[in-house]
C-alpha positions as CSV (number, residue, x, y, z in Angstrom):
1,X,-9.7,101.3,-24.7
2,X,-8.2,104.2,-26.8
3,X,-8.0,107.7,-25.6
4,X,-6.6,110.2,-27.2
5,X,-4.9,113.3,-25.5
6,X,-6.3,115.6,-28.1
7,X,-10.0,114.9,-27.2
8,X,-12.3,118.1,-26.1
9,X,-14.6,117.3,-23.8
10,X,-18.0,119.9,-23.8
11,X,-19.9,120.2,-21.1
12,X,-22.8,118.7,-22.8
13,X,-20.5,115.2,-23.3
14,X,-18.8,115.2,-19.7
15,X,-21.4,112.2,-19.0
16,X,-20.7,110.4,-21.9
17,X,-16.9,110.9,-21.6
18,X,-17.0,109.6,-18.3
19,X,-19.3,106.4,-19.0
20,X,-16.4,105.8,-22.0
21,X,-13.7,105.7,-19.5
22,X,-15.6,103.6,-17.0
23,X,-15.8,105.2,-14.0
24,X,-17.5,105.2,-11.6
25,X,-17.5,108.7,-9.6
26,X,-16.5,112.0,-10.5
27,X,-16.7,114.8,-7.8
28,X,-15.9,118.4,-8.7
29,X,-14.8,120.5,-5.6
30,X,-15.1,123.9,-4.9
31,X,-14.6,126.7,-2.7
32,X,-14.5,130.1,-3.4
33,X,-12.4,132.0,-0.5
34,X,-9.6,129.4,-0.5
35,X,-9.3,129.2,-4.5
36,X,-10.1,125.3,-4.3
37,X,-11.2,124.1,-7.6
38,X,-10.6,120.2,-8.1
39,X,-11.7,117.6,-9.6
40,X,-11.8,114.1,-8.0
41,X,-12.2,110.6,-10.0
42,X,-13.0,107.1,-8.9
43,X,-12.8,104.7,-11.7
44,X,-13.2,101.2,-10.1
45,X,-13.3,100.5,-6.5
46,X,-13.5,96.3,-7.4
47,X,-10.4,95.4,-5.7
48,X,-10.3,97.8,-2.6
49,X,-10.7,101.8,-2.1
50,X,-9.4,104.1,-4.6
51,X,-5.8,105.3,-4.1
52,X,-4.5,107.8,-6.1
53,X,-2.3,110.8,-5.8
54,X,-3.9,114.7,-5.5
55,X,-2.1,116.8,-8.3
56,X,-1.8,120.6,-8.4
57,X,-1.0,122.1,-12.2
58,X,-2.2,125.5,-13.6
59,X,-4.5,123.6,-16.5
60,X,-5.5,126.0,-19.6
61,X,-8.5,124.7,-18.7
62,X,-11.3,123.0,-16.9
63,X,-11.8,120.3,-19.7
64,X,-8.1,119.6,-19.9
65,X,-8.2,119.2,-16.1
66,X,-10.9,116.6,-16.3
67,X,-9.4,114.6,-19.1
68,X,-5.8,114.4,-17.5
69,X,-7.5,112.9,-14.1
70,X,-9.9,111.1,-16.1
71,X,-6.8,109.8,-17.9
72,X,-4.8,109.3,-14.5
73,X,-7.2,107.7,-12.3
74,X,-8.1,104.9,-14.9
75,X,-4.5,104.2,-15.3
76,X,-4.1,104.3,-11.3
77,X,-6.5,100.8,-11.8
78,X,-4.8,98.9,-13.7
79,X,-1.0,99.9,-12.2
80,X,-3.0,98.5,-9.0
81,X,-4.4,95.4,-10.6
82,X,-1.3,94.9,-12.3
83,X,1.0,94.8,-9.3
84,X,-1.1,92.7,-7.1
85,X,-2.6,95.0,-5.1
86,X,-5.9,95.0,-3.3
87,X,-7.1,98.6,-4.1
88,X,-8.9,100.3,-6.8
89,X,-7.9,103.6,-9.1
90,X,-8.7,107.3,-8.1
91,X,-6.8,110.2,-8.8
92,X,-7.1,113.9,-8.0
93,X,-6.6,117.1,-9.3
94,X,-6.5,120.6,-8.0
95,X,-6.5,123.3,-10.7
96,X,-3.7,126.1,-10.1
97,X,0.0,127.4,-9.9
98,X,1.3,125.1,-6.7
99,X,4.0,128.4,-6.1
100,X,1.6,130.7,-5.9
101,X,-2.1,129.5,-5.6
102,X,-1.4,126.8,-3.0
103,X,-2.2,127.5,1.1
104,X,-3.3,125.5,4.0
105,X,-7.0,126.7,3.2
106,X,-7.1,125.2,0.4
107,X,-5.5,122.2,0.9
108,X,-7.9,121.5,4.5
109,X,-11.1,122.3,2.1
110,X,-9.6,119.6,0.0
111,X,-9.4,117.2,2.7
112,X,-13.1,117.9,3.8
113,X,-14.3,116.4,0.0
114,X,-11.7,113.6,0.7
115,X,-13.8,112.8,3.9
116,X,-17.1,113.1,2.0
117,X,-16.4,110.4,0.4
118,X,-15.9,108.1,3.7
119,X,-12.9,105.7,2.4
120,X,-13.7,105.1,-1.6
121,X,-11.0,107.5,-2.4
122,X,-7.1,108.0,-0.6
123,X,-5.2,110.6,-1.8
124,X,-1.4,110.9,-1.9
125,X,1.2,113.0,-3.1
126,X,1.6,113.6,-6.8
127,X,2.9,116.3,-9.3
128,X,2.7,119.9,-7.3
129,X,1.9,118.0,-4.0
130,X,4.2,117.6,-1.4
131,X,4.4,115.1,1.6
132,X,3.9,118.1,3.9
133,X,0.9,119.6,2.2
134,X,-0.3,115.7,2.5
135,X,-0.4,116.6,6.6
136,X,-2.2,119.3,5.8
137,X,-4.6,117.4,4.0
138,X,-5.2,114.7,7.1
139,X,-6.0,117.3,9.6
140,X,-9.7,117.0,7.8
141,X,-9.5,113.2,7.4
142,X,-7.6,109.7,7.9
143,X,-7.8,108.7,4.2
144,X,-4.4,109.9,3.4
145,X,-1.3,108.7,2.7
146,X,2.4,109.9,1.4
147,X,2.9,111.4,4.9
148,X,6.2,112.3,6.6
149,X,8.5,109.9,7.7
150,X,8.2,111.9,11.1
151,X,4.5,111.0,11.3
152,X,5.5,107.4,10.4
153,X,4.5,107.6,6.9
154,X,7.0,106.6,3.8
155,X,8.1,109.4,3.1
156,X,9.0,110.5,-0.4
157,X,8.0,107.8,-2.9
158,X,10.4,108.8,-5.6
159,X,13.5,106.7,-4.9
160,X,11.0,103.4,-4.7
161,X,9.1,104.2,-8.3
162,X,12.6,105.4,-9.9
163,X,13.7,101.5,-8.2
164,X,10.7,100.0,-10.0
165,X,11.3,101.9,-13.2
166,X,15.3,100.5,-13.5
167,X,14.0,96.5,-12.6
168,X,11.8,97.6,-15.2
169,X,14.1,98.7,-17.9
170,X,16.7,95.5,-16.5
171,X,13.5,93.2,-17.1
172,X,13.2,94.5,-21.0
173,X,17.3,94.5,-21.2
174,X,17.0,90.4,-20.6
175,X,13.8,89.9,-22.6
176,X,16.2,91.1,-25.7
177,X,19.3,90.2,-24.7
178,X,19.1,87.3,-22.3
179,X,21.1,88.8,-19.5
180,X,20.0,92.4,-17.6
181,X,23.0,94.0,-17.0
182,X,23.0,97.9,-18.0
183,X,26.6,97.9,-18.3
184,X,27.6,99.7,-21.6
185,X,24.1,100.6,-22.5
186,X,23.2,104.2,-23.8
187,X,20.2,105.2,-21.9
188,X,18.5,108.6,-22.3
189,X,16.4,109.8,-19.1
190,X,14.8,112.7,-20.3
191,X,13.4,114.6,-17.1
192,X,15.5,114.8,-14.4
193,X,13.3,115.7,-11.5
194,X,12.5,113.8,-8.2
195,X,12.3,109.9,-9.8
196,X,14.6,111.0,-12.8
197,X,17.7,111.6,-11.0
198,X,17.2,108.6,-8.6
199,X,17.0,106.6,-11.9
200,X,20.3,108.0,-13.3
201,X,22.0,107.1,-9.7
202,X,20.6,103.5,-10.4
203,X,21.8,103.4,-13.9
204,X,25.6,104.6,-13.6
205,X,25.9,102.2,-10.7
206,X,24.9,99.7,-12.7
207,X,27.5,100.6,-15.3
208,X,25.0,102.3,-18.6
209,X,26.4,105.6,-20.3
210,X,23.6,108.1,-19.5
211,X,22.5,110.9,-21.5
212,X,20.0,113.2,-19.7
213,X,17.6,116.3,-21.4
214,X,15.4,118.2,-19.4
215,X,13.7,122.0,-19.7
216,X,15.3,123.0,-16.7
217,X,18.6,123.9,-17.3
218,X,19.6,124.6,-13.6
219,X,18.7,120.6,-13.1
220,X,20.8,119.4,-15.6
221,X,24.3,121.1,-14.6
222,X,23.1,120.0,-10.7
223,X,23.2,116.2,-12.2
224,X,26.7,117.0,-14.5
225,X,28.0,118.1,-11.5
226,X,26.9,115.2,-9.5
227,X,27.4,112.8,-12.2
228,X,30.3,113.6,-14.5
229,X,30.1,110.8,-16.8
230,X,25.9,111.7,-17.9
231,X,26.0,113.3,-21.1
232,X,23.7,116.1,-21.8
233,X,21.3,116.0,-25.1
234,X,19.3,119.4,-26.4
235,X,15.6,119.2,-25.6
236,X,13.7,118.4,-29.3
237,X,17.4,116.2,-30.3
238,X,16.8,113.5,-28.2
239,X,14.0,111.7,-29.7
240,X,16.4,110.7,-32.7
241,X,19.6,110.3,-30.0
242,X,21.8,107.1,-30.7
243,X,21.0,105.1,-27.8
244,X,19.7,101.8,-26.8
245,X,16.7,102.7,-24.1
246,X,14.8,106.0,-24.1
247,X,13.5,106.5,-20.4
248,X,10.4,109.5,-20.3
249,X,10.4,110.8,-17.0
250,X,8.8,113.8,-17.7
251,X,5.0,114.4,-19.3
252,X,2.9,112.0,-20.7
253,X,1.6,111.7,-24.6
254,X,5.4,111.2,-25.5
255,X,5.3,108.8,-27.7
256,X,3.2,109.8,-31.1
257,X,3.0,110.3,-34.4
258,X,5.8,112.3,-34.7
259,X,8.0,111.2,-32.1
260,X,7.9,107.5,-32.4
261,X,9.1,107.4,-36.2
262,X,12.2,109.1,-34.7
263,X,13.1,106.7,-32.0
264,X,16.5,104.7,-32.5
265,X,15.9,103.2,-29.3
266,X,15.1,99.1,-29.1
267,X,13.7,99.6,-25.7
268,X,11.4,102.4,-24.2
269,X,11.1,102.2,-20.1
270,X,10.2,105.2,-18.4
271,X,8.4,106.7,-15.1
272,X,6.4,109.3,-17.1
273,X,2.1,108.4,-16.7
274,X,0.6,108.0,-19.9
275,X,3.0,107.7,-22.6
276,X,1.5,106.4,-25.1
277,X,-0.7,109.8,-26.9
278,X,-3.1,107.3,-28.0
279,X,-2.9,103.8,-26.9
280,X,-4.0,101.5,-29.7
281,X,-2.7,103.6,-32.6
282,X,0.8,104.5,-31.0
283,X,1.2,100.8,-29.0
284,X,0.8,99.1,-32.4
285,X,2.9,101.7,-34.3
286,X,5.8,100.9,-31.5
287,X,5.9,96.9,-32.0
288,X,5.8,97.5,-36.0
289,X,8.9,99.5,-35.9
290,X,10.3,96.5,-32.9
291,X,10.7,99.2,-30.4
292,X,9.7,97.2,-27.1
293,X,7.5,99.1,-24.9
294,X,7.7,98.5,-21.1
295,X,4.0,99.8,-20.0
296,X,4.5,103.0,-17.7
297,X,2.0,102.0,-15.4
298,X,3.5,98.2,-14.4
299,X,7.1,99.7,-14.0
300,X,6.1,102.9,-12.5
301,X,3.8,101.0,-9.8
302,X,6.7,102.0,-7.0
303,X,5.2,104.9,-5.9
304,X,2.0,103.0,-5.5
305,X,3.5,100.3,-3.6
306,X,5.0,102.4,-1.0
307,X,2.1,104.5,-0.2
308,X,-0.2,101.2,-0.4
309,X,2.5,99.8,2.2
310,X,1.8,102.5,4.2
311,X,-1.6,102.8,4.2
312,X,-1.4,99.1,6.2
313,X,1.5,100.5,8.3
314,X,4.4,102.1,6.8
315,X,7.2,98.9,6.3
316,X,10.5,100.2,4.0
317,X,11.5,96.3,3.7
318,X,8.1,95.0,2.9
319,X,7.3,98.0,0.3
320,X,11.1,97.3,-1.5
321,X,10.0,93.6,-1.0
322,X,6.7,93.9,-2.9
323,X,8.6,96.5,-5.7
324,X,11.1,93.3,-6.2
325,X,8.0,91.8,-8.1
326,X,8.3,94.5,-10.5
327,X,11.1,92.9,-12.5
328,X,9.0,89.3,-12.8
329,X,6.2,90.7,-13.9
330,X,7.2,93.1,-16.5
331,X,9.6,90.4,-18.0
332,X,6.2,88.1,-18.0
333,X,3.9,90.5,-19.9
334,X,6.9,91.3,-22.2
335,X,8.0,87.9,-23.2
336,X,4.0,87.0,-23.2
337,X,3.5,90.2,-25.9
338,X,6.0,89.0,-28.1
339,X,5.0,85.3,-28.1
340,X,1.3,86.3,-29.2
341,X,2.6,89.1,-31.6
342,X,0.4,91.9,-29.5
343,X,1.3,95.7,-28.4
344,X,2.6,95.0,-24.7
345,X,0.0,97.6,-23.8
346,X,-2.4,95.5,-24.3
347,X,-0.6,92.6,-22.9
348,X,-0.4,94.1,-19.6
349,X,-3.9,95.8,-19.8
350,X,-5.7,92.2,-20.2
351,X,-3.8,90.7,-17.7
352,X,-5.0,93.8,-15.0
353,X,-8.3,92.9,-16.2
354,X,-8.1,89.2,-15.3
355,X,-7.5,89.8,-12.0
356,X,-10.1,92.7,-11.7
357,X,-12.3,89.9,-13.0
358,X,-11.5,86.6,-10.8
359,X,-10.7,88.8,-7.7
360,X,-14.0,91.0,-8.0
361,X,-16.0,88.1,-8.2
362,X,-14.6,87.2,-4.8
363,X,-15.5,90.2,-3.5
364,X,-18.8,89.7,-4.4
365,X,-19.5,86.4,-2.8
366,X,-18.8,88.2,0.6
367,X,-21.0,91.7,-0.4
């Protein structure tokens, strides 16, 4: 399915535009006093209840709200599918500044929706959210997770998705090269927040040069100064930087029509959600110019497979276990793309829906 980030979506088409992305359940939430305006979407429920994080972000608008967790949840289904686990796709948002519009009110009002829904959807941490405000959220219910370590959740789930993301990249490194060693590879992170900078700890262990770009300037000299070999790039130069692997950490819609003719990269493998501006058009464009594409959503799948770990009781060895898998199966849905001549998108996509297909008719013998 092809979505394009530049879509409007009316009022009068918000049905439509949700029976296009196939979901099934979109709640919008609401409470005046506390500010609370979010949007909540379920898109498949087949193999288990709907996890999915709870971002807060200051959209320009409502629309653009629904279309980035319309975007977000359906993704959240096939990183699930994908990794082998037995839950669903959901993802909310809460529209506003998280440094100025968030408080406890608002966050307990959100919990009392996440109850409503009596178990299709668990919400986590994401983008603007913090563990913390994810104990807010469970005073009003139990379908939470991302909690403190304190309260024996997992904790923060960056260093296990920026784990994921480096098996990942190693997985494409030996797809091209026949061996996954990072040593002497240029590899531009651009974003250096939270998973970002756990990545570049990954990579200069494992030997790469790093070049890093991010809009935060402050972030950048904190990771020089931490790391002295990274080398810093100029936000807008490092599309067309000379290196082997671009990693987006950052936003989504990346890679484009005017981005991806710029690449000198080989390999792309990133944490960023939703890289690809428009799947089809942009996934094709990337194998036509050989640029191989790890898909963001099967390398990113760390994060989800810590706070699914926790949702079954919290297990650090078990999660890292099951984020292992990461490296096997992107290196099968790469070298499986290449043999059949397809975007590795698309690869990955039909292999998510396989399973949603044998495993859902399971399910359905025991309904």
């Amino acid at each position: 399915m092809s979505v394009s980030v530049s879509e409007k979506v009316s009022p009068s088409s918000v049905f439509a535009h949700i029976q296009e992305m196939g979901h099934e359940q979109v709640v919008f939430c609401h409470d005046a006093e506390s500010g609370l305006r979010a949007i909540i979407a379920i898109h498949s429920t087949v193999l288990g209840p709907g996890l999915g994080g709870l971002r807060m972000y200051p959209y320009a608008s409502e629309e653009e709200a629904l279309r980035d967790v319309l975007r977000l949840s359906r993704g959240m289904t096939y990183k699930a599918a994908i990794s082998g686990l037995d839950l669903g796709g959901a993802k909310a948002v809460i529209i506003g500044d998280p440094a100025k519009d968030k408080s406890e009110a608002l966050l307990r009002w959100f919990g009392r929706y996440v109850e409503s829904l009596n178990g299709r959807y668990i919400t986590a941490e994401d983008v603007g959210t913090t563990t913390h405000d994810m104990e807010i959220v469970s005073r009003e219910t139990d379908f939470v997770t991302g909690l403190p370590e304190a309260m024996g959740g997992g904790g923060d789930p960056s260093p296990i998705t920026a784990y994921g993301v480096f098996l990942g990249m190693k997985a494409a490194v030996d797809v091209l090269h026949r061996h996954d060693s990072l040593n002497g590879k240029r590899v531009l992170v651009e974003g250096v927040g939270k998973v970002g900078s756990y990545l570049v700890q990954h990579l200069v262990q494992d030997g790469a040069h790093v070049l890093i770009t991010d809009i935060n300037e402050p972030r950048l000299q904190e990771i020089k100064q931490r790391y002295p070999s990274v080398e810093i790039v100029p936000l807008g130069e490092h599309y067309s930087a000379d290196v082997d692997i671009y990693s987006p950490c950052a936003l989504g819609a990346v890679l484009n029509d005017e981005t991806i003719p710029q690449l000198k990269a080989r390999i792309v493998a990133g944490a960023a959600n939703n890289q690809l501006a428009d799947e089809d058009r942009h996934g094709k464009m990337l194998l036509e110019r050989g640029i191989l594409y790890a898909p963001d959503f099967v390398i990113n799948a760390g994060g989800l497979i810590n706070v699914y770990t926790e949702w079954h009781g919290y297990d650090h060895d078990l999660a890292m276990a099951r984020a292992d898998k990461i490296y096997d199966t992107t290196y099968q849905i790469l070298t499986r793309a290449l043999d059949a001549k397809v975007p590795t998108h698309q690869m990955a996509n039909a292999m998510a829906e396989e399973r949603m297909r044998d495993v859902g008719r399971t399910n359905l013998m025991f309904l």
